[in-house]
LUMZADREN-572920 format. One record per residue: residue in three letters; y, z, x of N, C-alpha, C, O in turn. Coordinates in pm, whole numbers, padded with zeros to 5 digits, always signed. Example, Ala and Ser with C-alpha at 12.3 -4.5 7.8 and 13.67 -1.06 7.14 Angstrom:
ALA-00569+00780+01319-00450+00780+01230-00330+00780+01320-00332+00846+01424SER-00225+00708+01285-00106+00714+01367+00003+00787+01290+00114+00804+01341
END
This chain:
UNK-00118+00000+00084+00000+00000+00000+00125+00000+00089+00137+00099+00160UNK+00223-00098+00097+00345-00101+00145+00420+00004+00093+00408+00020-00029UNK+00527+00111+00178+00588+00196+00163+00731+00124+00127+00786+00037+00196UNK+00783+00185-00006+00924+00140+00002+01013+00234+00100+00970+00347+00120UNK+01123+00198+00157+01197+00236+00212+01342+00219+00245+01376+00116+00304UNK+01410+00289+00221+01559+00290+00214+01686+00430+00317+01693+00546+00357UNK+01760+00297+00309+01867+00365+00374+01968+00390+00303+02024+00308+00230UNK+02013+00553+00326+02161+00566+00240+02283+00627+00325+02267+00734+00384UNK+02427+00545+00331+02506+00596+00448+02598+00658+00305+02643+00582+00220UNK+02613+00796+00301+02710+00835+00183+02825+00977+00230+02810+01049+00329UNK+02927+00984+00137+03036+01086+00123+03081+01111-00023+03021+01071-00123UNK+03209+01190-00020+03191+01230-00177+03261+01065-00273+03275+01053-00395UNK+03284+00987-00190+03344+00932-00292+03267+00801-00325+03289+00737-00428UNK+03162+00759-00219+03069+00649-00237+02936+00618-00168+02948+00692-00070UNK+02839+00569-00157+02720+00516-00113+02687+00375-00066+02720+00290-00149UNK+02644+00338+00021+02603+00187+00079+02402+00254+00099+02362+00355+00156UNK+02338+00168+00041+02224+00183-00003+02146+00072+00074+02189-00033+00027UNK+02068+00048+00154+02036-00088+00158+01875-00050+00196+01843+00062+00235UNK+01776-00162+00177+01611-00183+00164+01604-00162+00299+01695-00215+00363UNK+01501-00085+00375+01454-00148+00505+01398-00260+00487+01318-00293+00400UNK+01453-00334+00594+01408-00492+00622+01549-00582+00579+01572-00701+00601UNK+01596-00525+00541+01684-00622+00463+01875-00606+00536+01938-00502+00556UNK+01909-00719+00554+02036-00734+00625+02176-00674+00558+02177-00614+00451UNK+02306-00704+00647+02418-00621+00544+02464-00694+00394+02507-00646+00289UNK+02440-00800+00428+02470-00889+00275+02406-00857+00179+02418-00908+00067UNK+02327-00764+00210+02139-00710+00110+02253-00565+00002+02252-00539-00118UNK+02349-00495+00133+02391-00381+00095+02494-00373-00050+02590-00444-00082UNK+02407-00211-00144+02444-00214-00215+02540-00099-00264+02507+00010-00218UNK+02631-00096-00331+02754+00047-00346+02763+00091-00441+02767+00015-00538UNK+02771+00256-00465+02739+00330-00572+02898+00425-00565+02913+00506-00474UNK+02987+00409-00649+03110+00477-00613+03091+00583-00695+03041+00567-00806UNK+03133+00714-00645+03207+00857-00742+03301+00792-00778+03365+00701-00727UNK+03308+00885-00940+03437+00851-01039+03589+00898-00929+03701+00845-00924UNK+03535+01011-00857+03694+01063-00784+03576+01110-00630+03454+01114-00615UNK+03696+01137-00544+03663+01180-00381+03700+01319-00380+03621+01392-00321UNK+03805+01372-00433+03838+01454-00465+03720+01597-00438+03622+01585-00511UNK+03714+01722-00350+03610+01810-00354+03711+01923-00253+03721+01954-00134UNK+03783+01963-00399+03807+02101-00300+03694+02173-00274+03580+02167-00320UNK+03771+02269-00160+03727+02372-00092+03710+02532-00215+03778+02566-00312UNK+03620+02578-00167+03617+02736-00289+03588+02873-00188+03527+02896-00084UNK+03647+02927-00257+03679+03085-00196+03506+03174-00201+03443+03142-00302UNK+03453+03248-00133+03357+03335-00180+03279+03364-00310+03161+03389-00335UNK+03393+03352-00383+03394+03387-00540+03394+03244-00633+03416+03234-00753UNK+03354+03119-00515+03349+03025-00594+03481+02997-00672+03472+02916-00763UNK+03563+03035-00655+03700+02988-00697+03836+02864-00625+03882+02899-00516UNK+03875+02771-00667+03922+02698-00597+04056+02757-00493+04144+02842-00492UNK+04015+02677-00434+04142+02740-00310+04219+02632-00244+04170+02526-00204UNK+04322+02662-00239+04410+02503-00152+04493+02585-00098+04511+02705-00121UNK+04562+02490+00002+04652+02553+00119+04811+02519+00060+04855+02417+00008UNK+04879+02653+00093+05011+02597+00070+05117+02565+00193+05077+02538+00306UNK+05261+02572+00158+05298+02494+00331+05263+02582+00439+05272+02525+00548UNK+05224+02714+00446+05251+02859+00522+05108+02834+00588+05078+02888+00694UNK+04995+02723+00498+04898+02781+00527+04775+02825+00478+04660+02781+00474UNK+04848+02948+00433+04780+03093+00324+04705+03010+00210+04753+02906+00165UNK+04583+03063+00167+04548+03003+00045+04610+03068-00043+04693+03158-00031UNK+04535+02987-00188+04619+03041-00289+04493+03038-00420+04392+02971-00399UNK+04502+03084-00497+04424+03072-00583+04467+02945-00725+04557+02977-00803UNK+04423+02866-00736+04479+02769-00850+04499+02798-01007+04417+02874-01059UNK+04579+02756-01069+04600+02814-01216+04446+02769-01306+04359+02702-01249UNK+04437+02801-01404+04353+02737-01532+04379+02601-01540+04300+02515-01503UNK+04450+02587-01570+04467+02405-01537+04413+02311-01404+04376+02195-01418UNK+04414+02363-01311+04385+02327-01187+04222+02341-01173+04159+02254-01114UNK+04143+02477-01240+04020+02539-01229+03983+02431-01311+03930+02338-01251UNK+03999+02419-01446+03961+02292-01506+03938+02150-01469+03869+02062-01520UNK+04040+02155-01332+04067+01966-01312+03949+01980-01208+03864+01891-01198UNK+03946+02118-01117+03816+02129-01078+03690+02103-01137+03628+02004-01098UNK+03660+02147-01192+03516+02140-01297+03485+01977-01331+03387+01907-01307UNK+03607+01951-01395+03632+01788-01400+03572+01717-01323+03490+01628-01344UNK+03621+01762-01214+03575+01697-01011+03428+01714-01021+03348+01623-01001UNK+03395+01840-01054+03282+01864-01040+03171+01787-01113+03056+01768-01074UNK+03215+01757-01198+03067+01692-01302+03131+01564-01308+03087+01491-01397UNK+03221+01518-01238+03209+01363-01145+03081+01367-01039+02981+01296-01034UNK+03116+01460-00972+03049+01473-00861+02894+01456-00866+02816+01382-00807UNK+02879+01556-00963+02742+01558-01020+02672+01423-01139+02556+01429-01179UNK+02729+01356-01163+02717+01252-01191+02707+01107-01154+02667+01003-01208UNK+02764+01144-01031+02779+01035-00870+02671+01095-00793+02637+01017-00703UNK+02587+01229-00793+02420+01235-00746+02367+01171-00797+02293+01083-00753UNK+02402+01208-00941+02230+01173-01047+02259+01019-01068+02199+00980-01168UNK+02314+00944-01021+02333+00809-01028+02201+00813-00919+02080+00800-00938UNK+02292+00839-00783+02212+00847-00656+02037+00894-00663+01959+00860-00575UNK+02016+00935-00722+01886+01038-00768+01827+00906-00835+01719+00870-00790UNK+01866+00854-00904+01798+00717-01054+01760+00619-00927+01647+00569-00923UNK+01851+00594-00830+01833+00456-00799+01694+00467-00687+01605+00392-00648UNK+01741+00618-00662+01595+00673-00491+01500+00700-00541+01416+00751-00466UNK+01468+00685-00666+01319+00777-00703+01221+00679-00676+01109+00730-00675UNK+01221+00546-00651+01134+00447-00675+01110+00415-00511+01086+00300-00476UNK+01117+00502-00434+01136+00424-00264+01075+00590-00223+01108+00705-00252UNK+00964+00524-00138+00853+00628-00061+00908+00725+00062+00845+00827+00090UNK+01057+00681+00148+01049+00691+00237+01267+00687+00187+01328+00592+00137UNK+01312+00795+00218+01461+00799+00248+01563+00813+00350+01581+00929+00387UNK+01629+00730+00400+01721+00795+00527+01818+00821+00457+01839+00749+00359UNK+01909+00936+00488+02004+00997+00437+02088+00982+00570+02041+01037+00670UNK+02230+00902+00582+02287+00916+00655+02465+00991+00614+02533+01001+00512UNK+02474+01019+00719+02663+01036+00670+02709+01170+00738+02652+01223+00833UNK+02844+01225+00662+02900+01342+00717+02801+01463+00674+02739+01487+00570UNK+02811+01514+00771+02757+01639+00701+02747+01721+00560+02642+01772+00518UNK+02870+01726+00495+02901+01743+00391+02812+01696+00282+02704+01744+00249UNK+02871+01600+00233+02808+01508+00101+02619+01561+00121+02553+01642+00056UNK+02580+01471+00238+02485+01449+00289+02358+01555+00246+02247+01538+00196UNK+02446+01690+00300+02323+01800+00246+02362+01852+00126+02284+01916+00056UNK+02469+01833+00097+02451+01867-00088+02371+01778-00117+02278+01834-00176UNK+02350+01650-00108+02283+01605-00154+02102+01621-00170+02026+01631-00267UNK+02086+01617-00037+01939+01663+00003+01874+01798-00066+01766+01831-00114UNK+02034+01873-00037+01969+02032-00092+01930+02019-00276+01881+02104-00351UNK+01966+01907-00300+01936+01879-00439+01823+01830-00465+01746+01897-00534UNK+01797+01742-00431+01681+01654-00432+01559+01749-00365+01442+01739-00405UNK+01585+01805-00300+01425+01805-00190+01324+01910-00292+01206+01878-00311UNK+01379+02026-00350+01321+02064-00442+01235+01992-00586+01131+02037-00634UNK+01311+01868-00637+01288+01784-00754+01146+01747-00754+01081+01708-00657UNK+01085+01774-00934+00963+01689-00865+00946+01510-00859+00855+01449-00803UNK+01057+01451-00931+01048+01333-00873+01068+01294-00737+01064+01175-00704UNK+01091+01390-00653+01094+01358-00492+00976+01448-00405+00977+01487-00288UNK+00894+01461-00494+00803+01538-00407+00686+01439-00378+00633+01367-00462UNK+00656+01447-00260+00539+01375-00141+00639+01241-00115+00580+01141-00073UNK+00737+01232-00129+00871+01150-00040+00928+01212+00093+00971+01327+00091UNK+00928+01137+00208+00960+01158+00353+01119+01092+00338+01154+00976+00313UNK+01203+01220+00364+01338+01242+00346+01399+01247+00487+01373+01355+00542UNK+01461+01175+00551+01542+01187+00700+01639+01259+00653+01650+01274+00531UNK+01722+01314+00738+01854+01305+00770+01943+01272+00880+01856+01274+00967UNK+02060+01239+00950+02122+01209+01067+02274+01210+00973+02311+01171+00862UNK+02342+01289+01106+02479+01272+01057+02520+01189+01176+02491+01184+01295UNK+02629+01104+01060+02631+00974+01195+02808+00962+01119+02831+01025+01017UNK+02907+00884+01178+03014+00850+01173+03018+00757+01064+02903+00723+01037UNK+03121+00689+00975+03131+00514+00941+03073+00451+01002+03081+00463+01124UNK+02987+00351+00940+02952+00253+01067+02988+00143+00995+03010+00162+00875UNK+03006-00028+01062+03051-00100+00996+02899-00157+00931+02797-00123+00990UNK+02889-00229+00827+02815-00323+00763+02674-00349+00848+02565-00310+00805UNK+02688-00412+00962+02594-00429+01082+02585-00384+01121+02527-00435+01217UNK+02604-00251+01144+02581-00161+01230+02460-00090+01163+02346-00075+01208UNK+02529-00039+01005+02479+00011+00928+02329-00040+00888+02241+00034+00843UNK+02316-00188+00913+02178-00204+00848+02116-00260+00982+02001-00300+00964UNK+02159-00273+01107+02076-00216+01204+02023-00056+01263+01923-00034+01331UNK+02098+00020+01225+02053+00152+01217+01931+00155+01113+01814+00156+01151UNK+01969+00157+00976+01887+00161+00887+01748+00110+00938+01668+00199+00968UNK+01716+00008+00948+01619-00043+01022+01516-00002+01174+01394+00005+01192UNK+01604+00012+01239+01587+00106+01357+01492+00219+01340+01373+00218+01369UNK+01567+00324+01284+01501+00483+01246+01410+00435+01168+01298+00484+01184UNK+01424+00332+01065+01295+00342+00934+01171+00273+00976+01059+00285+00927UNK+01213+00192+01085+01059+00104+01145+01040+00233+01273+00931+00216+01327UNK+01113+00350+01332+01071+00434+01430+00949+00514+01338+00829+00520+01365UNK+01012+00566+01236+00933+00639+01125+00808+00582+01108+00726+00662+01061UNK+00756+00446+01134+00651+00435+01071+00545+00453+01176+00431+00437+01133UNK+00555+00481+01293+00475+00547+01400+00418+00658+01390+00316+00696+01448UNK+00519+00742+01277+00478+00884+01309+00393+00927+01178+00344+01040+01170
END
């Protein structure tokens, strides 16, 4: 049985997805509604900097536009989640950030269970770069 396999280079505001085997013209993009991801205090409460610095705690209005953000956010996974369930084998590339929220989501799921999940935090890469990497690590993987 041929293993599907895929590469994903992602952050909060989009995804480039592409097949192993397959070139940058192959690559496909999955955008968040917003990029938008504040930062939160201990208490899970939003926090932003003002000119001094100092955080601050945000009004009800602001906590709201948060939440907003938030179930963008979460709706820009479970996109991500629909399109990976069908592929044996995942590279997860990108900033740190996005990257393991993401994973830390998935790896538990049982539609991702007995799926071989990479990770690498890697910079932007351009188009070709991107689906020579992809390729690279996913044909190294099949050694092991």
């Amino acid at each position: 049985m041929i293993k599907k396999k895929i590469g994903v280079w992602m952050d909060h505001s989009h995804a480039q997805l592409l097949e192993y085997g397959n070139t940058a013209e192959d690559i496909r993009l999955i955008k968040a509604d917003s990029p938008n991801h504040p930062q939160t205090d201990s208490n899970k409460k939003p926090v932003f900097s003002s000119a001094s610095g100092k955080g601050f705690h945000t009004s009800n209005n602001e906590f709201k536009t948060h939440n907003i953000e938030q179930n963008k956010l979460d709706e820009y996974y479970k996109s991500l989640e629909h399109e990976l369930t069908s592929y044996d084998e995942i590279l997860l590339l990108g900033g740190k950030t996005a990257k393991e929220e993401f994973f830390n989501r998935i790896k538990d799921k049982q539609s991702f269970e007995g799926k071989k999940i990479y990770k690498m935090t890697t910079d932007h890469l351009t188009p070709n770069q991107f689906a020579a990497f992809v390729n690279e690590k996913l044909d190294e993987n099949l050694a092991k």
